[in-house]
Backbone atoms as SQL, in Angstrom:
CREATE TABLE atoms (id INTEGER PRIMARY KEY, chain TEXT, resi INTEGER, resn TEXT, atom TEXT, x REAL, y REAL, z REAL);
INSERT INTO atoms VALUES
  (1, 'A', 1, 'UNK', 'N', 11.774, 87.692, 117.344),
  (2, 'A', 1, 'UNK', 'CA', 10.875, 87.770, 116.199),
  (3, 'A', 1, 'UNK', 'C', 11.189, 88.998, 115.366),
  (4, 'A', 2, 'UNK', 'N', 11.964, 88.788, 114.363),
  (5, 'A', 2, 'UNK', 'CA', 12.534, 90.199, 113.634),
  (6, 'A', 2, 'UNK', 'C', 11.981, 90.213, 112.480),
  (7, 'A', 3, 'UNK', 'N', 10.176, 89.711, 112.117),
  (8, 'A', 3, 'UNK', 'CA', 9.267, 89.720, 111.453),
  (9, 'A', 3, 'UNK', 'C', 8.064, 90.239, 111.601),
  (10, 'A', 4, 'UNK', 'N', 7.924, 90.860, 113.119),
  (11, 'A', 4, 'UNK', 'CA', 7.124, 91.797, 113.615),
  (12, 'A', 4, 'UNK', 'C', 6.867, 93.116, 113.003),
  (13, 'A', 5, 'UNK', 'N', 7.612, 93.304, 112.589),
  (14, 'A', 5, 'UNK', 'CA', 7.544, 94.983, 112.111),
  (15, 'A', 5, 'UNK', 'C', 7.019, 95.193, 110.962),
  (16, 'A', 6, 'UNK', 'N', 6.952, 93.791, 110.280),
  (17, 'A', 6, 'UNK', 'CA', 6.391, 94.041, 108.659),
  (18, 'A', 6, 'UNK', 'C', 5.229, 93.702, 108.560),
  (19, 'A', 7, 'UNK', 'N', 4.300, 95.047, 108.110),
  (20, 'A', 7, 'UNK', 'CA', 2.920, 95.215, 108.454),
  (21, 'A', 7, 'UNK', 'C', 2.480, 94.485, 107.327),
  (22, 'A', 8, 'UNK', 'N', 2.590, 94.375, 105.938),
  (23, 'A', 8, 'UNK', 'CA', 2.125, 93.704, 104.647),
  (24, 'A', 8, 'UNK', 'C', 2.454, 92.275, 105.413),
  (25, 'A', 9, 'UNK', 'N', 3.210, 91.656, 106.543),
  (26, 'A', 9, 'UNK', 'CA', 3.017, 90.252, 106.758),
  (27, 'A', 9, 'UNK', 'C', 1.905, 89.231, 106.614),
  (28, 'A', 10, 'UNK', 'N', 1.561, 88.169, 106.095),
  (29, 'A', 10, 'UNK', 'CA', 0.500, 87.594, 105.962),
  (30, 'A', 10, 'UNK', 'C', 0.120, 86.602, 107.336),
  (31, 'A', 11, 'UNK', 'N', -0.555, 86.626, 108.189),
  (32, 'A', 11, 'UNK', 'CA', -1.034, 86.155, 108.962),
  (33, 'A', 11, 'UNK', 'C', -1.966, 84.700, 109.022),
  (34, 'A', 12, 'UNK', 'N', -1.816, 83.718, 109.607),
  (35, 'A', 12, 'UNK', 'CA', -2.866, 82.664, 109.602),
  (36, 'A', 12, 'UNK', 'C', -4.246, 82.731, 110.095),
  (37, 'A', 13, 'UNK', 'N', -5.382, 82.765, 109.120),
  (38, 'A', 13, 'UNK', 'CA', -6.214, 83.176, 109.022),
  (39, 'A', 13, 'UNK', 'C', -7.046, 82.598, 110.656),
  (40, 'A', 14, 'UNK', 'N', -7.068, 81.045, 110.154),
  (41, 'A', 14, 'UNK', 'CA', -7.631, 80.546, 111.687),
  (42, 'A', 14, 'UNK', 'C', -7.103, 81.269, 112.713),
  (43, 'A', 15, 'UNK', 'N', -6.132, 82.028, 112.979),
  (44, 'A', 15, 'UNK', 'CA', -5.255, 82.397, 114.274),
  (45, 'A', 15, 'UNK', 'C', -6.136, 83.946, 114.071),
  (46, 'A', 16, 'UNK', 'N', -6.236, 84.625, 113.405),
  (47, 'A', 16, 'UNK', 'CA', -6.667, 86.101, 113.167),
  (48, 'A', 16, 'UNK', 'C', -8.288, 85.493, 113.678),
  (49, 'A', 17, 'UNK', 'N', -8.669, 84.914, 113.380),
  (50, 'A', 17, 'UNK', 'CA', -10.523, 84.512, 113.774),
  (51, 'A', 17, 'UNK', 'C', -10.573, 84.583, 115.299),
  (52, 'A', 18, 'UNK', 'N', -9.675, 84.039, 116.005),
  (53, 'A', 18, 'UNK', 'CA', -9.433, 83.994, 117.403),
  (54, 'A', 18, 'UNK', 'C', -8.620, 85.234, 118.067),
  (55, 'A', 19, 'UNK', 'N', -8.200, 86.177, 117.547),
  (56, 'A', 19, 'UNK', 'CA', -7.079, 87.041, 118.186),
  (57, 'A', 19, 'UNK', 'C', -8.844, 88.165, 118.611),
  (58, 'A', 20, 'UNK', 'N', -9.669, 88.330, 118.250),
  (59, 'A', 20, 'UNK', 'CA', -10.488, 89.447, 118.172),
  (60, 'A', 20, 'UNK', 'C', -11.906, 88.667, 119.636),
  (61, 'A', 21, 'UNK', 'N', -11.623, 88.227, 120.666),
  (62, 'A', 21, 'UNK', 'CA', -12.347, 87.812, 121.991),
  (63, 'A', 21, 'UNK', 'C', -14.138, 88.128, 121.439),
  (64, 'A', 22, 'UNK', 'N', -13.875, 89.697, 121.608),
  (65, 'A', 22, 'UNK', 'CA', -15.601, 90.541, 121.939),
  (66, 'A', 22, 'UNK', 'C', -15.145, 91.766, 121.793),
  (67, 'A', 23, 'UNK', 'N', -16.728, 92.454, 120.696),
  (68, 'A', 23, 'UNK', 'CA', -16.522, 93.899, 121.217),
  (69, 'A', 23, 'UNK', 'C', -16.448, 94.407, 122.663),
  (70, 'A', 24, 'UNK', 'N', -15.927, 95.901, 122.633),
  (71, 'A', 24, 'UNK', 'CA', -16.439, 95.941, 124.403),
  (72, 'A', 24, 'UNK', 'C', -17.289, 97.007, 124.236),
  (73, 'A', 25, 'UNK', 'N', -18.910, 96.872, 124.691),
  (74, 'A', 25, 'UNK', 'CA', -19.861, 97.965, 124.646),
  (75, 'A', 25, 'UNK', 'C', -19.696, 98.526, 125.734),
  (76, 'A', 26, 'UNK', 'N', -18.919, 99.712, 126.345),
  (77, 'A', 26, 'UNK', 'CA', -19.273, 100.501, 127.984),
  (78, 'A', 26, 'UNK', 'C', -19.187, 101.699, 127.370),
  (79, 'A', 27, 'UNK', 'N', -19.509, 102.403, 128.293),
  (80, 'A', 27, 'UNK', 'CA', -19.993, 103.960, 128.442),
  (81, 'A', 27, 'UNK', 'C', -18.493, 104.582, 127.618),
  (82, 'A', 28, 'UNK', 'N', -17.039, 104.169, 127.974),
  (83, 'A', 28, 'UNK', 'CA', -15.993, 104.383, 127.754),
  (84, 'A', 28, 'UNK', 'C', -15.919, 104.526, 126.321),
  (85, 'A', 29, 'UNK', 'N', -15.826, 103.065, 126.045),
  (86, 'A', 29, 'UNK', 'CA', -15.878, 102.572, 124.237),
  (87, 'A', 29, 'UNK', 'C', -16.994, 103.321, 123.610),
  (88, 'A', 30, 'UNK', 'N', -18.137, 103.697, 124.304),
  (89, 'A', 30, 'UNK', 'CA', -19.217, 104.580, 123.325),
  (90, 'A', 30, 'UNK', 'C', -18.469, 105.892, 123.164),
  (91, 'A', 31, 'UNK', 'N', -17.957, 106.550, 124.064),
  (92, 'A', 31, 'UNK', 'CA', -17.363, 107.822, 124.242),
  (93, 'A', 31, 'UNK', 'C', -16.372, 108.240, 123.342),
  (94, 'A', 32, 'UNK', 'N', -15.198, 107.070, 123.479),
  (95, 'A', 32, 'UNK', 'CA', -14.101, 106.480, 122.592),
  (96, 'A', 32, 'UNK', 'C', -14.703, 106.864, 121.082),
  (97, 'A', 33, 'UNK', 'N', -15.872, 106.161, 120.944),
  (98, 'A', 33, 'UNK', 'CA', -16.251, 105.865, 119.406),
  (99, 'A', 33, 'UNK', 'C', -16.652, 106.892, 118.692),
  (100, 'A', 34, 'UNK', 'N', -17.403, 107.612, 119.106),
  (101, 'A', 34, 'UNK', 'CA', -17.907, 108.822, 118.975),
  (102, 'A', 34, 'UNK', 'C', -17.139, 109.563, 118.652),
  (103, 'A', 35, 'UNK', 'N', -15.793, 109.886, 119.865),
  (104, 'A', 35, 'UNK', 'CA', -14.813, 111.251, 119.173),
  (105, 'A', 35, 'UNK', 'C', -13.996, 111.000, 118.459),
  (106, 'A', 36, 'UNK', 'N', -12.833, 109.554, 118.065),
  (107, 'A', 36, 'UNK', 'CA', -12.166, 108.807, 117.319),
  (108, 'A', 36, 'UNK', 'C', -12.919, 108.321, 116.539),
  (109, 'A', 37, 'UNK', 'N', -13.506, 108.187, 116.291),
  (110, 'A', 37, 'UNK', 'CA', -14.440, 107.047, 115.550),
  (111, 'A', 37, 'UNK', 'C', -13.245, 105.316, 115.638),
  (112, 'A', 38, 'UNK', 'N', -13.289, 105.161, 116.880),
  (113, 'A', 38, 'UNK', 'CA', -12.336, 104.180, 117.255),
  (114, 'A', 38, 'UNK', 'C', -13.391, 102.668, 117.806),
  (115, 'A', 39, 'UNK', 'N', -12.951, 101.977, 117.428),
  (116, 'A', 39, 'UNK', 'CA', -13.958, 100.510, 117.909),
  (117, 'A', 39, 'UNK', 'C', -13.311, 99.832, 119.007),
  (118, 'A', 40, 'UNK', 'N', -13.974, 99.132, 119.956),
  (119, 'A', 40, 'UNK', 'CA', -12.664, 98.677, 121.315),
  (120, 'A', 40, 'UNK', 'C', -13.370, 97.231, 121.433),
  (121, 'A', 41, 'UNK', 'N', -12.099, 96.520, 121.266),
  (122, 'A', 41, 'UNK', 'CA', -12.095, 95.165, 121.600),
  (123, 'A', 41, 'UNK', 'C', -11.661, 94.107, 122.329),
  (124, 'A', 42, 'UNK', 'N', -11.892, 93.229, 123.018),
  (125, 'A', 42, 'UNK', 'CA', -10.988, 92.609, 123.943),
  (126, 'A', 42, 'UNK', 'C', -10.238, 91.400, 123.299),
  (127, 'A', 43, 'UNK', 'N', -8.884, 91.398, 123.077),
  (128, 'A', 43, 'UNK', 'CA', -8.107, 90.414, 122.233),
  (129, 'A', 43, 'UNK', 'C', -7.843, 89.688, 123.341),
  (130, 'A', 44, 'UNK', 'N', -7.075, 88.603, 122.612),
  (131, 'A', 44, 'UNK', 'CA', -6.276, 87.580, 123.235),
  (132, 'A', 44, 'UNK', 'C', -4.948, 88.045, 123.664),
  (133, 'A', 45, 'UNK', 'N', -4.417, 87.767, 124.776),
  (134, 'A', 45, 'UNK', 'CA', -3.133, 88.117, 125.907),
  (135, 'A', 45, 'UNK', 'C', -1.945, 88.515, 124.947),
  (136, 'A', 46, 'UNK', 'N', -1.783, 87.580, 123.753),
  (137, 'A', 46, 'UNK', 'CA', -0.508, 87.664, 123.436),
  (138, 'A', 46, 'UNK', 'C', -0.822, 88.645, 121.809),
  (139, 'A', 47, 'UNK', 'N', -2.212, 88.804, 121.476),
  (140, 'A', 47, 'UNK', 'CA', -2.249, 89.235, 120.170),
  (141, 'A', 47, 'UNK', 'C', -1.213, 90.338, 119.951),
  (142, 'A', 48, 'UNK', 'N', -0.758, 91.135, 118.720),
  (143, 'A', 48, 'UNK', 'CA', 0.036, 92.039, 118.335),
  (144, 'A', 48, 'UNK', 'C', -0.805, 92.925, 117.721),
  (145, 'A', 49, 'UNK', 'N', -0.233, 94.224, 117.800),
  (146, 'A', 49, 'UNK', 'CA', -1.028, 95.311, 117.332),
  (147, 'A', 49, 'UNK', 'C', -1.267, 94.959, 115.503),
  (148, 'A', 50, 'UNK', 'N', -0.184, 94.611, 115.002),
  (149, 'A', 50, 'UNK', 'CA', -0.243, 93.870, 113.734),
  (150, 'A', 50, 'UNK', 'C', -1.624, 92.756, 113.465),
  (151, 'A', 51, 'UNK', 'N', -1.631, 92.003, 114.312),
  (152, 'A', 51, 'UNK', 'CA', -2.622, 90.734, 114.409),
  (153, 'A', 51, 'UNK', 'C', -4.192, 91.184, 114.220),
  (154, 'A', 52, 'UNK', 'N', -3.897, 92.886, 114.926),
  (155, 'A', 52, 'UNK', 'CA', -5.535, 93.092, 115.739),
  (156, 'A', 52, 'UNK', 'C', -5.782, 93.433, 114.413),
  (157, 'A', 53, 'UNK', 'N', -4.745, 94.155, 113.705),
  (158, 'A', 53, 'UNK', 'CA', -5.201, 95.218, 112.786),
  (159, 'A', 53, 'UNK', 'C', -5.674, 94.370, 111.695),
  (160, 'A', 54, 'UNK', 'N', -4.826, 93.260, 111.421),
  (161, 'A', 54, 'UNK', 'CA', -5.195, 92.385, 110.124),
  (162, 'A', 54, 'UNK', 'C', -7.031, 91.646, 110.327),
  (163, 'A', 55, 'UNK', 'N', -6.775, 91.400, 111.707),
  (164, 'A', 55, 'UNK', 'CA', -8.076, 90.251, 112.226),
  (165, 'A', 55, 'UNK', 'C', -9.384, 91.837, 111.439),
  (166, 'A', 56, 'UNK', 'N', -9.113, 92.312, 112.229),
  (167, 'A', 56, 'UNK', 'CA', -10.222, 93.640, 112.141),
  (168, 'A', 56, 'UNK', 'C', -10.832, 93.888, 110.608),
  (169, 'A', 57, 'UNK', 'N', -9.497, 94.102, 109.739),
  (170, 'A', 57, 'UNK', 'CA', -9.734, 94.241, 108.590),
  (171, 'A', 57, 'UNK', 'C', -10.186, 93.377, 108.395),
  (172, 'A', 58, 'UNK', 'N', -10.128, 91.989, 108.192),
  (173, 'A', 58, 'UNK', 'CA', -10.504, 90.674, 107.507),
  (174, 'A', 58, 'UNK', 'C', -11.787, 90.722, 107.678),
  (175, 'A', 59, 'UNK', 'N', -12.255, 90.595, 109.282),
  (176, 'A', 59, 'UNK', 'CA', -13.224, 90.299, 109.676),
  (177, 'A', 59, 'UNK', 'C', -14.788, 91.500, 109.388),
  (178, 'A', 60, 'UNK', 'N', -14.201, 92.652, 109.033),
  (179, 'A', 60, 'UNK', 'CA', -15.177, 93.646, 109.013),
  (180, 'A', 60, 'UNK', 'C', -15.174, 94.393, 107.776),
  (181, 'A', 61, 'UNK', 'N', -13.839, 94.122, 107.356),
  (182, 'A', 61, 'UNK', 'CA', -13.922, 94.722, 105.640),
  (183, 'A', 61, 'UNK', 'C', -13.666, 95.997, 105.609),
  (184, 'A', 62, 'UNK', 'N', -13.042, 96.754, 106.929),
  (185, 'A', 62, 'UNK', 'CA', -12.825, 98.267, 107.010),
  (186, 'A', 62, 'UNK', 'C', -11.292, 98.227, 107.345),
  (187, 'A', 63, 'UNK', 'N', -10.866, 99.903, 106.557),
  (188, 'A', 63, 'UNK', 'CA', -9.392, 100.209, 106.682),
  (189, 'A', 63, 'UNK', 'C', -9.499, 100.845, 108.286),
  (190, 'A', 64, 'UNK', 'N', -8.338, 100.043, 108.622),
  (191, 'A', 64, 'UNK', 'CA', -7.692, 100.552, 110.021),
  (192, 'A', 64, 'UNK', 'C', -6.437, 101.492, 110.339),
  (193, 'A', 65, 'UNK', 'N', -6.827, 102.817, 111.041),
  (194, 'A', 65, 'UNK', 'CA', -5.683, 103.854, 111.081),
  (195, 'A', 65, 'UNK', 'C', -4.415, 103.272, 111.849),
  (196, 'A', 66, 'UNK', 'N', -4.493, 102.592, 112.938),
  (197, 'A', 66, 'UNK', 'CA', -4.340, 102.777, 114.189),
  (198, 'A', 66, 'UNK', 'C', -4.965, 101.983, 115.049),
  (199, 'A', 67, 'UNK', 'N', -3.997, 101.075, 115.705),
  (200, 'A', 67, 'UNK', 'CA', -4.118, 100.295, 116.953),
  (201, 'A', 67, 'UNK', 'C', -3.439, 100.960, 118.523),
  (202, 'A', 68, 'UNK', 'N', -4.336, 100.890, 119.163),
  (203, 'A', 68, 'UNK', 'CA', -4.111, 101.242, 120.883),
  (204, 'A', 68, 'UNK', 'C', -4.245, 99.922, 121.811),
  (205, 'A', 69, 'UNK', 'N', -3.167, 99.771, 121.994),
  (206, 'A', 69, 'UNK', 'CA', -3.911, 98.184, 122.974),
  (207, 'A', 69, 'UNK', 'C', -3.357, 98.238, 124.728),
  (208, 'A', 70, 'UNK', 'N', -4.187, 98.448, 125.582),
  (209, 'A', 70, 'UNK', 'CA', -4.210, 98.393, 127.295),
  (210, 'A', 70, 'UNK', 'C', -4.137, 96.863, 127.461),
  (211, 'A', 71, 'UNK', 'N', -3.495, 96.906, 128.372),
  (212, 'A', 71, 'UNK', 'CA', -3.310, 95.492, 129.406),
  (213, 'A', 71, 'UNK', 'C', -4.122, 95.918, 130.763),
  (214, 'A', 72, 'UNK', 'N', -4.810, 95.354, 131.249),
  (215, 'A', 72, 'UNK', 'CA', -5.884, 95.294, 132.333),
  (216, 'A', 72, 'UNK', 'C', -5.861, 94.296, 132.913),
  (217, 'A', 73, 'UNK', 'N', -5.052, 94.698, 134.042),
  (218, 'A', 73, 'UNK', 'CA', -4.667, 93.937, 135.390),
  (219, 'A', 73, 'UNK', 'C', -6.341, 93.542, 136.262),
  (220, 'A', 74, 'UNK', 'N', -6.310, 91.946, 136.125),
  (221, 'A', 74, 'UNK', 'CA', -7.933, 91.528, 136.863),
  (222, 'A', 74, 'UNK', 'C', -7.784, 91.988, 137.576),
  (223, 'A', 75, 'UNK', 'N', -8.833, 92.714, 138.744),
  (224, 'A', 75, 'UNK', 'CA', -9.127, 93.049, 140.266),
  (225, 'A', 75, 'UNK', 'C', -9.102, 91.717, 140.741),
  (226, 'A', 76, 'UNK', 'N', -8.775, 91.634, 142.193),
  (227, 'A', 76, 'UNK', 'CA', -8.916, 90.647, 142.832),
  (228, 'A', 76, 'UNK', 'C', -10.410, 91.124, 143.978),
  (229, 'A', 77, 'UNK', 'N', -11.247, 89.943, 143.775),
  (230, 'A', 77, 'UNK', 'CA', -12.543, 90.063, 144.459),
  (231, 'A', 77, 'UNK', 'C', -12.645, 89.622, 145.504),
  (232, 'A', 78, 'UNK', 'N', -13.607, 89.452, 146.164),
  (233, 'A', 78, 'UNK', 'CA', -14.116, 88.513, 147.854),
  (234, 'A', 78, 'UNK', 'C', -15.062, 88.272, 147.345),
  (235, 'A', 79, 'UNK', 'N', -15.270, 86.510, 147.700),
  (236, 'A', 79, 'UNK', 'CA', -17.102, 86.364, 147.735),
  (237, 'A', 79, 'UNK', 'C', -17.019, 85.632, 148.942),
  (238, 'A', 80, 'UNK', 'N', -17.185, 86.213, 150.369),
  (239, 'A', 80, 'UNK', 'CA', -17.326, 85.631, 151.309),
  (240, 'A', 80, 'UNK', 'C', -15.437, 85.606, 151.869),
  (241, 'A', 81, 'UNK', 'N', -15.590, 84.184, 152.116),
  (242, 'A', 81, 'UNK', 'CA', -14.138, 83.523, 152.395),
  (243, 'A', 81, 'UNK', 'C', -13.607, 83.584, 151.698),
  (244, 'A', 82, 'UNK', 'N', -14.029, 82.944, 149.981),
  (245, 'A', 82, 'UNK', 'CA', -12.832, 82.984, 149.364),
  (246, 'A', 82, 'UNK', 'C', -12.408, 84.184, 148.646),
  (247, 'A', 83, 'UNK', 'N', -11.441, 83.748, 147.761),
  (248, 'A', 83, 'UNK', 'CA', -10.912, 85.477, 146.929),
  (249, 'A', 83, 'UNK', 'C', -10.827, 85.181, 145.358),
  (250, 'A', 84, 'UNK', 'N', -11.726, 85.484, 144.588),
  (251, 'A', 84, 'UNK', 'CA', -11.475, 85.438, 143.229),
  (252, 'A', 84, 'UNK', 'C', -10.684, 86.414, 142.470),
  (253, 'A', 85, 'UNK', 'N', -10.165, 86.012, 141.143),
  (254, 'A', 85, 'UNK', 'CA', -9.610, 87.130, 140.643),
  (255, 'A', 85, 'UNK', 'C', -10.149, 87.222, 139.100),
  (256, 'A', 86, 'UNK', 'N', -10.439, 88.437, 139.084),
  (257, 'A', 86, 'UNK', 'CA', -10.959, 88.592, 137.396),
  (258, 'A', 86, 'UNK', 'C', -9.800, 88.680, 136.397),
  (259, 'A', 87, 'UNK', 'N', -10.472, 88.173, 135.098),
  (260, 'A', 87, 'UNK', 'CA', -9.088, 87.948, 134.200),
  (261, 'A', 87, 'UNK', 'C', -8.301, 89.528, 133.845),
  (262, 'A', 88, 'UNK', 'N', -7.073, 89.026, 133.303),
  (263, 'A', 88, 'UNK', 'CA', -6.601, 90.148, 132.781),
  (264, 'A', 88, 'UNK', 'C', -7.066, 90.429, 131.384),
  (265, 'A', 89, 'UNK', 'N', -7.598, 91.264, 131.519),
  (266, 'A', 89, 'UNK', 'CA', -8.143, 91.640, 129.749),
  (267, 'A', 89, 'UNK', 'C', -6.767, 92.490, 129.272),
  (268, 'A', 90, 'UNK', 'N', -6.810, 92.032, 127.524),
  (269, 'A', 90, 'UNK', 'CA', -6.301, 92.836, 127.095),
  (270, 'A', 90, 'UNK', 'C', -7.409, 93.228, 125.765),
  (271, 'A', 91, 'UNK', 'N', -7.180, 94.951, 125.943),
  (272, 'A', 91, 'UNK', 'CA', -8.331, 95.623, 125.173),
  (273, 'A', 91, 'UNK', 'C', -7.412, 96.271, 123.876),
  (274, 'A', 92, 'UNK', 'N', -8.404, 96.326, 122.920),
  (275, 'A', 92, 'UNK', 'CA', -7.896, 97.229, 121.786),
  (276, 'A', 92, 'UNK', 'C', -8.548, 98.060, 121.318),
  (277, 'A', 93, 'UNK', 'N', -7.857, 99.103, 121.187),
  (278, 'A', 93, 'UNK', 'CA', -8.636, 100.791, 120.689),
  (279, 'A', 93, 'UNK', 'C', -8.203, 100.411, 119.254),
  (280, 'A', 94, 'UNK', 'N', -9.344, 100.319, 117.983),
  (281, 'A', 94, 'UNK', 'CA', -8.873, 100.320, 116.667),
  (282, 'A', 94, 'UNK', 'C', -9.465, 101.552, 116.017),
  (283, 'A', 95, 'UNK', 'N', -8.502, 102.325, 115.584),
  (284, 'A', 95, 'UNK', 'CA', -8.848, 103.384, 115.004),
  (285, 'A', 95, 'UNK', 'C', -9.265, 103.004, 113.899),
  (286, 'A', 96, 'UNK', 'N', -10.362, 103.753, 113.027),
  (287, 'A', 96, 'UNK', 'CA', -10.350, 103.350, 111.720),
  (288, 'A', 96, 'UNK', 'C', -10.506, 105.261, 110.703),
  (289, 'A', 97, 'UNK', 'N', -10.058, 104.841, 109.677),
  (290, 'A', 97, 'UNK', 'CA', -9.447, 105.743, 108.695),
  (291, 'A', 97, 'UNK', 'C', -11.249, 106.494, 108.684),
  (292, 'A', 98, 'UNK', 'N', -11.140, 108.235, 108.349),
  (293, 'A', 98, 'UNK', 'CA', -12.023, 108.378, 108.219),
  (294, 'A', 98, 'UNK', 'C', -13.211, 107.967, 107.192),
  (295, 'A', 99, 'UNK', 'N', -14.985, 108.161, 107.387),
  (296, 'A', 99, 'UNK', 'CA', -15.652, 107.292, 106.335),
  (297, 'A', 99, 'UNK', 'C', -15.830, 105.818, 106.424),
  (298, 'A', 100, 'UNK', 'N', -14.836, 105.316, 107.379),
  (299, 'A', 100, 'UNK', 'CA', -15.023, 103.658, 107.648),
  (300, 'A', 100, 'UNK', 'C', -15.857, 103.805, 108.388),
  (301, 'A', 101, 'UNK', 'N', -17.007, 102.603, 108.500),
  (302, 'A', 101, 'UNK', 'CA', -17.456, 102.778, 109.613),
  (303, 'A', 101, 'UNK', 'C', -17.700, 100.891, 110.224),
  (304, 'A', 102, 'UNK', 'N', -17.873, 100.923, 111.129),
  (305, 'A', 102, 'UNK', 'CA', -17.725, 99.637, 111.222),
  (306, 'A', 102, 'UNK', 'C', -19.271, 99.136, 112.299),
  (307, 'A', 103, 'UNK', 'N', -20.196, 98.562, 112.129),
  (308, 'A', 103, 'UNK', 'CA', -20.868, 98.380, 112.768),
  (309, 'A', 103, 'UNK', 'C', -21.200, 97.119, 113.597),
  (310, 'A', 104, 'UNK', 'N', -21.543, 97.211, 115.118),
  (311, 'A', 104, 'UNK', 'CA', -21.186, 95.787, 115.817),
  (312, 'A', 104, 'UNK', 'C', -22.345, 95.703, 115.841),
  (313, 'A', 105, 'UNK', 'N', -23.747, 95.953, 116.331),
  (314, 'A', 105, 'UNK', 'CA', -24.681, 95.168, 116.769),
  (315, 'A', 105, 'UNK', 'C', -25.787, 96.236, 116.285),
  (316, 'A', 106, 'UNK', 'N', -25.789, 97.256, 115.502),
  (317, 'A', 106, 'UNK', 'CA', -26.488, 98.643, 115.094),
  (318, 'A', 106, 'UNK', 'C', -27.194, 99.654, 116.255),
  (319, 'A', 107, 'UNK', 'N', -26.426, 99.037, 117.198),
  (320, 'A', 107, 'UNK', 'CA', -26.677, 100.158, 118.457),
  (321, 'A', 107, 'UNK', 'C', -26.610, 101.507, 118.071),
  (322, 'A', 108, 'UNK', 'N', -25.589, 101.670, 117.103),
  (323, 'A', 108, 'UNK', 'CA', -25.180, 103.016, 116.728),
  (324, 'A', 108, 'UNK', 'C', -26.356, 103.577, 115.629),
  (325, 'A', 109, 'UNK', 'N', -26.733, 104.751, 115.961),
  (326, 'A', 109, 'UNK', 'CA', -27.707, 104.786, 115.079),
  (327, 'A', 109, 'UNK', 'C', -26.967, 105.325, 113.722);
């Protein structure tokens, strides 16, 4: 894919609606948000830091500095006998430019 790199790329909109899972509200992402003023989200496996950044913008109407994205290996659980395994999340740290602000649910006061 030697079309990756070009950030002005235009993206398919239906596909950007789906690349963005859920915010993630934890103690982490509040912490995160606060000193970055960074928003954290759980994308889809294969999204691109390109993808997150466009979906984000589209979807929230704010300029984005900066994408961080972790891969998060599921734990494997016990319930009893058997053994479940939790999914692999993949999360995204989206920075946004200062003055943006982006609000998920107005938790934030």
């Amino acid at each position: 894919m030697s079309h990756a790199n070009n950030p002005n790329q235009k993206f398919d909109e239906g596909r950007l609606m789906q690349v963005l899972v859920a915010p993630i509200v934890s103690e982490k992402a509040t912490m995160v948000a606060e000193k970055s003023n960074a928003v954290t989200f759980k994308v889809l496996q294969d999204a691109t830091k390109y993808e997150i950044k466009a979906a984000v913008e589209l979807m929230f109407k704010v300029e984005v500095k900066g994408v961080s994205v972790v891969n998060t290996k599921g734990k494997t659980k016990r319930f009893g006998k058997s053994v479940g395994r939790r999914d692999n999340v993949r999360k995204a740290y989206v920075m946004l430019k200062p003055g943006q602000e982006l609000n998920l649910g107005g938790e934030v006061a």
